[in-house]
C-alpha positions, 0 to 999 in steps of 0.5 A, spaced: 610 415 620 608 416 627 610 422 629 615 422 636 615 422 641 612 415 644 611 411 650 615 405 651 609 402 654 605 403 647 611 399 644 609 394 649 603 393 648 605 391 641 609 386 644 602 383 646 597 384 642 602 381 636 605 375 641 612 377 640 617 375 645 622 381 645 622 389 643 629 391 641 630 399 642 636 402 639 639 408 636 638 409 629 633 404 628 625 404 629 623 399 634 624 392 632 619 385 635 622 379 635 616 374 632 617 367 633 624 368 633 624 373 627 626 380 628 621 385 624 622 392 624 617 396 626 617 401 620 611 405 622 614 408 627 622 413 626 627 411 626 630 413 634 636 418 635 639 417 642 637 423 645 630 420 644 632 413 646 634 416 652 627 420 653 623 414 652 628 409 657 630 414 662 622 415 664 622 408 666 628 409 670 628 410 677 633 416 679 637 411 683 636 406 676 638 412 673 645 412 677 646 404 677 646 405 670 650 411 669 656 407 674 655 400 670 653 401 663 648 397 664 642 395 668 637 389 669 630 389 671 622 388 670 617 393 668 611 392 668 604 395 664 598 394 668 593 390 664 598 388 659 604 384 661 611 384 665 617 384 662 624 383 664 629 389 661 636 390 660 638 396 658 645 398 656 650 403 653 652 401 645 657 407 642 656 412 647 648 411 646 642 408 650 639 402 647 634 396 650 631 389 650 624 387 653 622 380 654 616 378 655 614 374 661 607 371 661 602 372 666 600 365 666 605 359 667 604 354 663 603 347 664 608 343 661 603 339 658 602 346 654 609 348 653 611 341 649 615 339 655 617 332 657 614 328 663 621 327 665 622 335 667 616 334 672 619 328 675 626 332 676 621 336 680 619 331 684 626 330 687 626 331 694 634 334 694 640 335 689 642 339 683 638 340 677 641 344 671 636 347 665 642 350 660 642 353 653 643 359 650 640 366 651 632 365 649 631 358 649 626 358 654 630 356 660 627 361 664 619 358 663 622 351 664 624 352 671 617 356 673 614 351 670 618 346 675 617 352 680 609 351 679 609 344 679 613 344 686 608 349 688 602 347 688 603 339 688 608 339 695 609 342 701 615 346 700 618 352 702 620 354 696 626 361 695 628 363 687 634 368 686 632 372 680 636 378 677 630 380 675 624 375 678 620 374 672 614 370 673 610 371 679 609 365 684 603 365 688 602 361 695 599 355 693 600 348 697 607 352 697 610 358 700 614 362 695 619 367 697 623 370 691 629 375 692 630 380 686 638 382 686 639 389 686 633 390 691 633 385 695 640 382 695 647 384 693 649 378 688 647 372 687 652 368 692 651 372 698 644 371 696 644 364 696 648 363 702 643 367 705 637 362 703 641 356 706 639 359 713 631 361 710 630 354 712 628 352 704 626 346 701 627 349 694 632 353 692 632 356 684 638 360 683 637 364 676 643 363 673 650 360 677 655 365 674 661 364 678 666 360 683 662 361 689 655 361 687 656 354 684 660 352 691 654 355 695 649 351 690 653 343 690 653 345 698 646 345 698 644 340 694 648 336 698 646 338 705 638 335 702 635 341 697 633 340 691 637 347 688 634 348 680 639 352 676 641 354 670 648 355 666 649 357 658 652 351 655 651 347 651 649 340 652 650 336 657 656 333 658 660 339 657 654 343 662 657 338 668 665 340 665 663 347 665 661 346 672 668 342 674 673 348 670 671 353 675 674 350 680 682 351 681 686 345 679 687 341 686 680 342 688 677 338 681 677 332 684 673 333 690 668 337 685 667 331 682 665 327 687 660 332 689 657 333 683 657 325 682 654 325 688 648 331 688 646 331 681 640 329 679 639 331 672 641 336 666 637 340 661 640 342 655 634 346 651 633 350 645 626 353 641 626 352 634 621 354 629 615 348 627 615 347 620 608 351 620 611 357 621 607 359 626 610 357 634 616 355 637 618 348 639 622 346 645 628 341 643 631 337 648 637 333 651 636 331 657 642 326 662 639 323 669 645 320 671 645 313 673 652 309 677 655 309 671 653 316 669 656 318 676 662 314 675 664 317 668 663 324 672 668 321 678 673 319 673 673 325 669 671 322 663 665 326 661 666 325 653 663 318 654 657 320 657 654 322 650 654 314 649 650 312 655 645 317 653 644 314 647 643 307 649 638 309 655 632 311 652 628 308 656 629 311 662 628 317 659 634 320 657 635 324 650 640 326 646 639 332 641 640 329 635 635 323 638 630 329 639 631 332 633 630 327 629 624 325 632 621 332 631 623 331 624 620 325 623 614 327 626 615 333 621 614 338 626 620 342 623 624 341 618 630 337 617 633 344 614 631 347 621 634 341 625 641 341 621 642 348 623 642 346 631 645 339 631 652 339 633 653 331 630 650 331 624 652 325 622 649 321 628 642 326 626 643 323 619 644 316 620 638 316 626 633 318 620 637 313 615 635 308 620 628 311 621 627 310 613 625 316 611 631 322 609 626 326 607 619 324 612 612 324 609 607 322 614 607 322 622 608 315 623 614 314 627 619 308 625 620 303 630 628 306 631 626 313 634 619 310 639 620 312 646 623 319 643 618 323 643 617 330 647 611 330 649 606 335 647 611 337 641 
């Protein structure tokens, strides 16, 4: 056992020498990593008592953090240790005691190319005005896509680029762009006022972290309308329910309008996940991807969202992907498991019959079938 007391910043170092995404601090429990999407104790360190939580959280804290975190019992931010990594932090209180998670934001930004991305994402990036949504749950890698489109943004157009971030995780240097990011907390109260704020910077870009409430994705679906190309994310799901979700925030009376809206500035949905590659030794990103063409916009304007799926399905050509397409190709590809891709999907019997018709249930070689070409996520 390691004897106490020890730094956070020692901890944070092994999150970067052993490639970790995340380090969870908690009471009553050593530090644990998050490795390739695994949690794994570290059990050469003591398990932590809360006054020792406490001791190793708050001598990260600002006094005014201090006082932020005692009011709303909890608090995002990002630390950084200098030659190692930047992290974006949340700390919070759990039965009375301190706990924390630290996320990994790499130095770099990767291409994505590297990340295993579809082209399509640069070409969202190319838009020059409307709405684009990158969705999925916590940890899918929502935030590495959108600065990835950031950096293709910035550094192939001219653009005055401003992101809203709570925290800003990756830095964006000037490139063939200006980028100005705003952190809430200290440089803005909230998202919304933030945004409101951001219409009158003169931007080209907008990239609001996450939309979390009614006026912030009334601001946004105005700016995408009024000619900015806005990126943002929301946790949902898959496509078709993303555009209900936006549409269910809305009072009764407004929905229609909303609909029209969206029908009119939305330029494409992401819906992500990461998941473990058969080797075990990475995460790949799976993808659904919807780019709304007349009848996607009409499907939105009429309210019939259910439908869509079905579109998606039949349009792989021009780049859209359902799910179980991606994952079916992935598997096919054996880049993961079948067993990997049937924990995620939501249709498993369309998952199933995409393999059946591949005619392989259980793939043994890297060919692609004729039935899932055009399916690929590239790089994956």
């Amino acid at each position: 056992m390691t004897p106490q007391p020890f730094s956070i910043d020692t901890l944070l170092e092994r999150v970067a020498a052993e490639d970790a995404s995340d380090l969870h601090v908690t009471s009553g429990s050593p530090p644990l990593l998050r490795v390739r999407g695994q949690l794994e104790r570290l059990d050469e360190f003591e398990a932590l008592e809360p006054e020792a939580t406490r001791d190793l959280l708050y001598r990260i804290l600002s006094t005014e953090q201090q006082k932020r975190l005692e009011i709303d019992r909890q608090i995002d931010f990002s630390y950084s240790v200098p030659g190692v990594a930047r992290f974006r932090v949340n700390v919070y209180f759990q039965r009375d005691s301190l706990a924390a998670a630290f996320r990994l934001v790499p130095r770099l930004i990767k291409s994505a190319q590297e990340l295993g991305l579809p082209d399509v994402l640069l070409q969202l990036a190319r838009e020059p005005r409307g709405l684009v949504l990158v969705t999925g749950p916590t940890g899918s890698g929502k935030s590495t896509t959108l600065a990835t489109m950031i950096d293709s943004i910035n550094e192939n157009r001219s653009m005055h680029i401003v992101t809203i971030e709570d925290p800003i995780e990756f830095l964006h240097q000037h490139k063939a762009s200006v980028v100005n990011q705003r952190e809430i907390g200290a440089d803005a109260k909230g998202f919304a006022e933030a945004l409101r704020g951001a219409l009158r910077q003169d931007p080209d870009v907008i990239l609001v972290g996450e939309m979390r409430d009614l006026e912030t994705i009334s601001t946004a679906l105005t700016a995408a309308e009024t000619g900015h190309l806005v990126l943002a994310t929301l946790h949902t799901q898959s496509a078709p329910s993303t555009i209900d979700r936006v549409i269910d925030v809305f009072a009764a009376a407004q929905q229609g309008q909303v609909r029209m809206q969206l029908a009119a500035s939305l330029q494409g949905i992401v819906t992500q996940t990461l998941l473990p590659s058969a080797d075990g030794h990475r995460r790949v990103p799976a993808m659904e991807v919807l780019l709304p063409d007349d009848a996607v916009r009409n499907l939105i304007r009429q309210g019939k969202t259910e439908q869509i799926y079905s579109v998606m399905q039949t349009n792989t050509t021009r780049g859209m992907q359902t799910m179980e397409q991606c994952l079916a190709d992935l598997v096919v590809r054996r880049v993961i498991t079948r067993e990997t891709a049937l924990d995620v999907t939501s249709r498993r019997e369309e998952f199933e019959a995409l393999l059946a018709r591949s005619g392989v249930a259980q793939p043994t070689d890297d060919h692609l079938p004729e039935a899932l070409r055009g399916l690929r996520v590239a790089g994956a």
